[in-house]
C-alpha positions in Angstrom: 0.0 0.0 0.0 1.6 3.3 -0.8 1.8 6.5 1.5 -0.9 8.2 -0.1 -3.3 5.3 0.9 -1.5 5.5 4.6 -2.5 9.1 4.7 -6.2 8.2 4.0 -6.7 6.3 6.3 -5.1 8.0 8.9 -7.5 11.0 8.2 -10.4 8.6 7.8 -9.3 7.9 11.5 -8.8 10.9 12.7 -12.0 12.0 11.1 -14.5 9.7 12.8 -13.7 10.3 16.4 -14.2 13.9 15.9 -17.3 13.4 14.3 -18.2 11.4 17.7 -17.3 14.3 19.5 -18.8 17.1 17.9 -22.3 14.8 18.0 -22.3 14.8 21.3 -21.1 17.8 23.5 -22.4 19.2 26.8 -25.0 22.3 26.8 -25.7 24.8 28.9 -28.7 26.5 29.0 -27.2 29.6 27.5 -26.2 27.1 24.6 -29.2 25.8 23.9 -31.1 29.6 24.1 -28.7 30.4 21.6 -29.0 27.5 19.4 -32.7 28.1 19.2 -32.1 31.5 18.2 -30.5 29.9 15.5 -31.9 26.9 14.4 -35.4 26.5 15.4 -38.6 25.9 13.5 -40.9 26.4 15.8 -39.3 30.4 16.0 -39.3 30.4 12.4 -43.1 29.2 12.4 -44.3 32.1 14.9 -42.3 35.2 12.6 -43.9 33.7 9.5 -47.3 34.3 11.2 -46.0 38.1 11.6 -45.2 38.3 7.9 -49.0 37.4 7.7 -50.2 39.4 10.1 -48.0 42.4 8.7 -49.2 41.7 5.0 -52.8 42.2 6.1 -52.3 44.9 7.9 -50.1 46.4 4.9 -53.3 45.5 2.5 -55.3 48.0 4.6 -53.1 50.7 3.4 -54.4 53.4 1.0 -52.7 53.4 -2.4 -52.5 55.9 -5.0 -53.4 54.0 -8.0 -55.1 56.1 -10.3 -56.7 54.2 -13.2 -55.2 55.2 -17.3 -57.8 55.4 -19.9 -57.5 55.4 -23.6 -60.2 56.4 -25.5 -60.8 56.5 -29.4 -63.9 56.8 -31.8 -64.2 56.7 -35.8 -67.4 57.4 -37.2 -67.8 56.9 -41.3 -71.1 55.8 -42.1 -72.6 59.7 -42.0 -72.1 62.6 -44.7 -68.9 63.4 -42.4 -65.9 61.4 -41.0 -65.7 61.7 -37.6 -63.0 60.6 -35.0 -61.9 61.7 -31.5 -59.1 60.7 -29.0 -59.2 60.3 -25.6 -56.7 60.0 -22.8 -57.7 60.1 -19.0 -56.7 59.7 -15.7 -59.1 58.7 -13.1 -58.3 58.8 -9.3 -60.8 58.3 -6.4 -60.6 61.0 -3.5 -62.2 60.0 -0.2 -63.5 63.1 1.2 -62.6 62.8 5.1 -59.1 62.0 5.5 -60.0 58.2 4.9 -56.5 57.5 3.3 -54.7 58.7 6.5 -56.8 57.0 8.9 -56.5 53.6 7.0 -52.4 54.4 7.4 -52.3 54.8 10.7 -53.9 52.2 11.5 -52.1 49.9 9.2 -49.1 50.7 10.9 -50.5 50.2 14.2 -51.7 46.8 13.9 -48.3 46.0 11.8 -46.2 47.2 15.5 -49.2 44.8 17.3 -48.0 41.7 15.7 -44.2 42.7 16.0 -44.7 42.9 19.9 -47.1 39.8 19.4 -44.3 37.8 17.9 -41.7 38.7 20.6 -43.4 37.0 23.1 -44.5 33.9 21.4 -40.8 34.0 20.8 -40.0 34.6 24.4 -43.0 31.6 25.3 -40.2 29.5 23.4 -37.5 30.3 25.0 -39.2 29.6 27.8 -40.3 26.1 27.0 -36.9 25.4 25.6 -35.3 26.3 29.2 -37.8 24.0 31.1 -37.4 21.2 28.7 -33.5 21.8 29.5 -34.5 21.5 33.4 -36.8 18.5 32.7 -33.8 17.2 31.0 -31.6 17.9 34.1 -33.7 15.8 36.4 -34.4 13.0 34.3 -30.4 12.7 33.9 -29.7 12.9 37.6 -32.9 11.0 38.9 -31.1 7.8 35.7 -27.6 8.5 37.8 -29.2 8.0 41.2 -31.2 4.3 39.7 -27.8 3.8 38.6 -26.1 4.0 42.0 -29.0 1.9 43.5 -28.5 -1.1 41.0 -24.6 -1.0 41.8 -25.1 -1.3 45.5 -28.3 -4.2 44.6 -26.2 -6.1 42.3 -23.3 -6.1 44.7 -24.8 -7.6 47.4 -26.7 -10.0 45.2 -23.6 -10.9 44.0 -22.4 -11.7 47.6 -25.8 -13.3 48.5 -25.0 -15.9 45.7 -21.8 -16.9 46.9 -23.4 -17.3 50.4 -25.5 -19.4 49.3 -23.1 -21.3 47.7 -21.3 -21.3 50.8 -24.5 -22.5 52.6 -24.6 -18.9 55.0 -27.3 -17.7 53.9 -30.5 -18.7 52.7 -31.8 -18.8 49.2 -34.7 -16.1 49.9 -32.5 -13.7 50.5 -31.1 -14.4 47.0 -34.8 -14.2 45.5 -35.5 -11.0 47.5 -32.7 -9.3 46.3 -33.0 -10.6 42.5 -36.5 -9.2 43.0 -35.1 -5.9 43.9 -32.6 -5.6 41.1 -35.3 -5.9 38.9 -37.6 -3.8 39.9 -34.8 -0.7 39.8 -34.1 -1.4 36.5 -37.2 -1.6 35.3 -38.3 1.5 36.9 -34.0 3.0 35.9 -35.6 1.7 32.3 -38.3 3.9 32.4 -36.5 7.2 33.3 -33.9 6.2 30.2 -37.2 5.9 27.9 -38.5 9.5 29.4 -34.9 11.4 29.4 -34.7 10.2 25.6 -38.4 11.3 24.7 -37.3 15.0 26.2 -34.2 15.1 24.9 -36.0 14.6 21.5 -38.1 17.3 21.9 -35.6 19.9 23.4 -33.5 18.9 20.3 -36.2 19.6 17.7 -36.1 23.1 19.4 -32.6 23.5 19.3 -31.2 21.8 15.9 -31.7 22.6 12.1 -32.9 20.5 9.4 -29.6 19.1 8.2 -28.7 18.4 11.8 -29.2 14.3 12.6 -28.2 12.3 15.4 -27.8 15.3 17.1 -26.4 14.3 20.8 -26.2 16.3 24.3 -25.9 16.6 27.6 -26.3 19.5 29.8 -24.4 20.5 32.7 -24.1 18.8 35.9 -25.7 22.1 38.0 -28.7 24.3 38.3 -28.0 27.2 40.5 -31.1 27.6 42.8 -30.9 31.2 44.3 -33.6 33.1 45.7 -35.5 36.1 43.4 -34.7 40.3 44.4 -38.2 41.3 43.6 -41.4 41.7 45.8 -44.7 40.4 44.0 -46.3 43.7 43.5 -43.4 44.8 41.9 -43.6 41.8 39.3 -47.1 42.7 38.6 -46.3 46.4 37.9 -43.5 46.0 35.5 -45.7 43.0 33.6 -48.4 45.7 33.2 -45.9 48.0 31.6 -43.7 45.6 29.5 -45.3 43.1 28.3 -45.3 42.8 24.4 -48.1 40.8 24.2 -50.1 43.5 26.3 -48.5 46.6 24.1 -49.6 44.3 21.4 -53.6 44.4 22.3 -53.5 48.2 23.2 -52.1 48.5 19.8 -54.7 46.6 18.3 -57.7 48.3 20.4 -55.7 51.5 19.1 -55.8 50.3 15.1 -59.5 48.6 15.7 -60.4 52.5 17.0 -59.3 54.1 13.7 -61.1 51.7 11.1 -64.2 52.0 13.1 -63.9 55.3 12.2 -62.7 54.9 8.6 -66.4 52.9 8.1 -68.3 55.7 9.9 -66.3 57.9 7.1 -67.6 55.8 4.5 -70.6 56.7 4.6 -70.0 59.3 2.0 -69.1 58.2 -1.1 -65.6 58.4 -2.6 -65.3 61.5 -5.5 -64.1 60.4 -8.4 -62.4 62.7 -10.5 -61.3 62.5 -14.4 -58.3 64.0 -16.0 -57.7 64.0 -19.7 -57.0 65.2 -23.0 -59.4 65.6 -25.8 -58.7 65.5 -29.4 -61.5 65.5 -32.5 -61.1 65.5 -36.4 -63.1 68.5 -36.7 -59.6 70.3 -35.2 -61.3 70.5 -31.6 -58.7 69.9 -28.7 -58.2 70.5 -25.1 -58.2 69.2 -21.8 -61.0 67.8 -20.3 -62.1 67.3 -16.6 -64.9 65.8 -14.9 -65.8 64.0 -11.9 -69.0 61.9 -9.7 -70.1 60.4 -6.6 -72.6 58.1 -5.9 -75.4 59.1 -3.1 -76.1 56.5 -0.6 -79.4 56.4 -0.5 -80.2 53.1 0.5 -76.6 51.7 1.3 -75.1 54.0 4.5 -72.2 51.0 5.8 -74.5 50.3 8.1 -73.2 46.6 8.6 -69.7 47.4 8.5 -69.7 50.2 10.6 -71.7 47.9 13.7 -68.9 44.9 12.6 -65.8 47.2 13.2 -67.3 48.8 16.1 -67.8 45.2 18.0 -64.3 44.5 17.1 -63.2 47.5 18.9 -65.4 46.6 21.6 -64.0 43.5 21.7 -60.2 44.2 21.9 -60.6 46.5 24.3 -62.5 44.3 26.8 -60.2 41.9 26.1 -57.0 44.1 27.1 -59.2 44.6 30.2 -59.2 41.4 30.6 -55.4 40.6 29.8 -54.3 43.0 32.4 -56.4 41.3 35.3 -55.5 38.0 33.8 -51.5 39.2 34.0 -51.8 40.3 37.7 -53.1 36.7 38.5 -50.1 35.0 36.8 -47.6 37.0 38.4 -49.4 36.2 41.6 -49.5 32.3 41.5 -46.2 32.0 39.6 -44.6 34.3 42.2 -45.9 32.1 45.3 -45.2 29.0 43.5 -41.4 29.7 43.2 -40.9 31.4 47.1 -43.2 27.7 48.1 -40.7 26.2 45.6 -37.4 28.3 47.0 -38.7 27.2 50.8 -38.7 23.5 49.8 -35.3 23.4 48.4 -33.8 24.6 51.6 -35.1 22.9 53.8 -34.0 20.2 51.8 -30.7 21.3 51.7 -30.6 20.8 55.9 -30.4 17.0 55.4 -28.4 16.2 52.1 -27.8 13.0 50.9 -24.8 11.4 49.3 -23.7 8.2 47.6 -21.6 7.8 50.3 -24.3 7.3 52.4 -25.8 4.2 50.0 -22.2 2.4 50.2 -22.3 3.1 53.7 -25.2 1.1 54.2 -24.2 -1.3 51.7 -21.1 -1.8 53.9 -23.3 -2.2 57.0 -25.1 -4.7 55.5 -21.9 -7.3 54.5 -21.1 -7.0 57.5 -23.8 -8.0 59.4 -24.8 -4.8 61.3 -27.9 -4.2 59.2 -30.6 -6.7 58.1 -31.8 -7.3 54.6 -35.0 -5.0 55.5 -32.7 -2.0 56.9 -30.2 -2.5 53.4 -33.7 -2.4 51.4 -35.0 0.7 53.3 -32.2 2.7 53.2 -31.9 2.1 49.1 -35.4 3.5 48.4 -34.9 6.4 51.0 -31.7 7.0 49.1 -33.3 6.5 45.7 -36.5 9.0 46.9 -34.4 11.5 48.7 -32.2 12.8 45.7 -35.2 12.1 43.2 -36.9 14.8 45.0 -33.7 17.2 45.8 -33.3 17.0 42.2 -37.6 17.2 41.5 -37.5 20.3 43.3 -34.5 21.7 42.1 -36.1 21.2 38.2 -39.2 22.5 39.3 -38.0 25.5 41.2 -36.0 26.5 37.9 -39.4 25.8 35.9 -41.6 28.2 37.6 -38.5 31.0 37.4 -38.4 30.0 33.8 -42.4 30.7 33.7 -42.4 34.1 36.1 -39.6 35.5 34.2 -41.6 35.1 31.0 -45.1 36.6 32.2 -42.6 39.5 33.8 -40.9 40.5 30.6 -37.7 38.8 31.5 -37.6 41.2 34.7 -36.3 38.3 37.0 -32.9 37.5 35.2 -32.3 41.0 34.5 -32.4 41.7 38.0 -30.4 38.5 38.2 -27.9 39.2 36.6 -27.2 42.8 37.4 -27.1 41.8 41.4 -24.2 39.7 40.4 -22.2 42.3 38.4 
């Protein structure tokens, strides 16, 4: 084989390991904020719907488009020939300031689903983050099965040769083979739910061309306590939140076509522009113009249809802003309840050292197979929950900071600078 082979596969080598790597890499929930920014769909899904909503309102606007007319006539069939030439422009004129109003309040609804989209987009980022916590647990909770089989298939393992021995009875053996079991099956479980998480967070966080696509995320959550009083929450939800900005903008754009219809119940004036020419050697420039009178037709049904519409934005901003208070409220209590739990849990920790501890105990005769069984589950429970309420406090941060308009980690972050 010559060198040039030799080099080939020595960067085919090289090549695959890397490959391994890259797959696989460890996240932190910065990372995967950012790689949503990046990569998702689901982002891409919600600004397409503000293209939409932008287009429609851009189709409200009021155009110049004046309509070109050519007109031409030969007559021969008479004593004379006759022919004549006409060119015209035609332009409608609504009366009452129609045009602006329509404008304005294009512009305003197009602003109302630019704030709209910014926080679906932040709703994202906020299901992203506690899919990333969910994550978290379900990685610790398969770590702390793990520890729990070693320490069951350990003694197992002794029990066997025991029994070999003839020291110990073959219940034992079946008790602990029962055990072993029903760990893994409930260690299986986790595995299946981490991967069916992981799945999702990764269709958050990954583009199209992206496959296989392998994580983990960092071994800690910080838990620390918010700087922020409720009532302050609630005030600076009520005067930042985009989607709230969004409705008043809407009530706002909803107000000005109400009155556009009440305007058009006058008639548009038409007006005609143009330039005359006849064989007879007659030529000029002509000018004319109509409206129709509505008699019978007064917009009556589209003035009552724009005027529930505003109606109905506005109650429903009345609404929002009651419905806003109450989230800050119960998301607020829910992470100090949360914040209370997690240190009180943090007055009796647990360690593995304590499972091989008992595991220890056990071999050598100063606990009994019920005690060695007990102190497993405790174990098992204990630093599921730590880690439960760890995931869960983050969760309902993730879910106050949202309905706050990211006000908790900018306070955050500026009481650590």
């Amino acid at each position: 084989m010559n060198s040039s082979k030799w080099w080939i596969l020595f960067l085919v080598f090289l090549w695959v390991p890397l490959q391994v790597h890259a797959q696989s890499q460890t996240l932190s929930l910065e990372d995967v904020v950012e790689r949503f920014k990046q990569h998702s769909l689901q982002q891409e899904l919600a600004e397409l719907e503000k293209l939409r909503k932008q287009g429609a309102a851009q189709q409200y606007k009021s155009y110049m488009n004046p309509e070109v007319s050519f007109f031409s006539e030969q007559l021969n069939a008479g004593t004379l020939d006759y022919d004549e030439t006409t060119y015209q422009i035609s332009q409608p004129i609504e009366l009452l300031g129609q045009p602006f109003l329509r404008n304005k309040s294009a512009n305003k609804s197009s602003e109302a689903a630019e704030l709209s989209y910014e926080y679906d987009r932040s709703a994202l980022i906020q299901q992203v983050k506690s899919l990333y916590a969910e994550y978290w647990f379900l990685q610790h909770k398969l770590q702390v099965y793990d520890q729990a089989l070693e320490v069951i298939s350990q003694v197992l393992t002794s029990a066997k040769d025991r029994q070999e021995e003839g020291t110990e009875s073959g219940l034992q053996v079946q008790r602990f083979t029962v055990e072993k079991n029903r760990y893994l099956r409930m260690r299986n479980e986790v595995e299946l739910e981490m991967m069916q998480v992981g799945n999702q967070l990764a269709s958050m966080i990954t583009s199209p061309e992206e496959s296989g696509f392998e994580f983990q995320v960092e071994a800690d959550l910080p838990v620390e306590p918010i700087m922020e009083d409720s009532e302050t929450l609630k005030q600076y939800a009520l005067e930042h939140r985009s989607d709230l900005q969004a409705i008043e903008l809407e009530a706002e754009a909803l107000g000005l076509k109400y009155k556009v219809e009440k305007r058009e119940r006058l008639s548009d004036l038409k007006v005609n522009f143009g330039y005359k020419n006849q064989s007879d050697g007659s030529e000029g420039f002509v000018i004319g113009g109509g409206i129709q009178l509505p008699i019978f037709n007064r917009n009556s049904g589209s003035i009552s249809m724009a005027e529930a519409e505003h109606r109905s934005v506005e109650t429903s901003l009345q609404l929002q802003r009651r419905t806003i208070r109450n989230q800050v409220e119960v998301a607020y209590l829910r992470v100090q309840n949360l914040y209370a739990q997690w240190q009180e849990m943090q007055q009796y920790p647990l360690s593995a050292e304590m499972l091989e501890t008992s595991r220890s105990a056990y071999q050598e005769g100063r606990y009994s197979l019920v005690e060695l069984l007990d102190a497993t589950k405790a174990y098992v429970d204990g630093r599921s929950l730590q880690h439960r309420i760890t995931a869960d406090y983050q969760q309902a941060l993730f879910t106050l900071d949202t309905i706050t308009s990211g006000k908790i980690f900018s306070t955050q972050n500026t009481s650590e600078q």
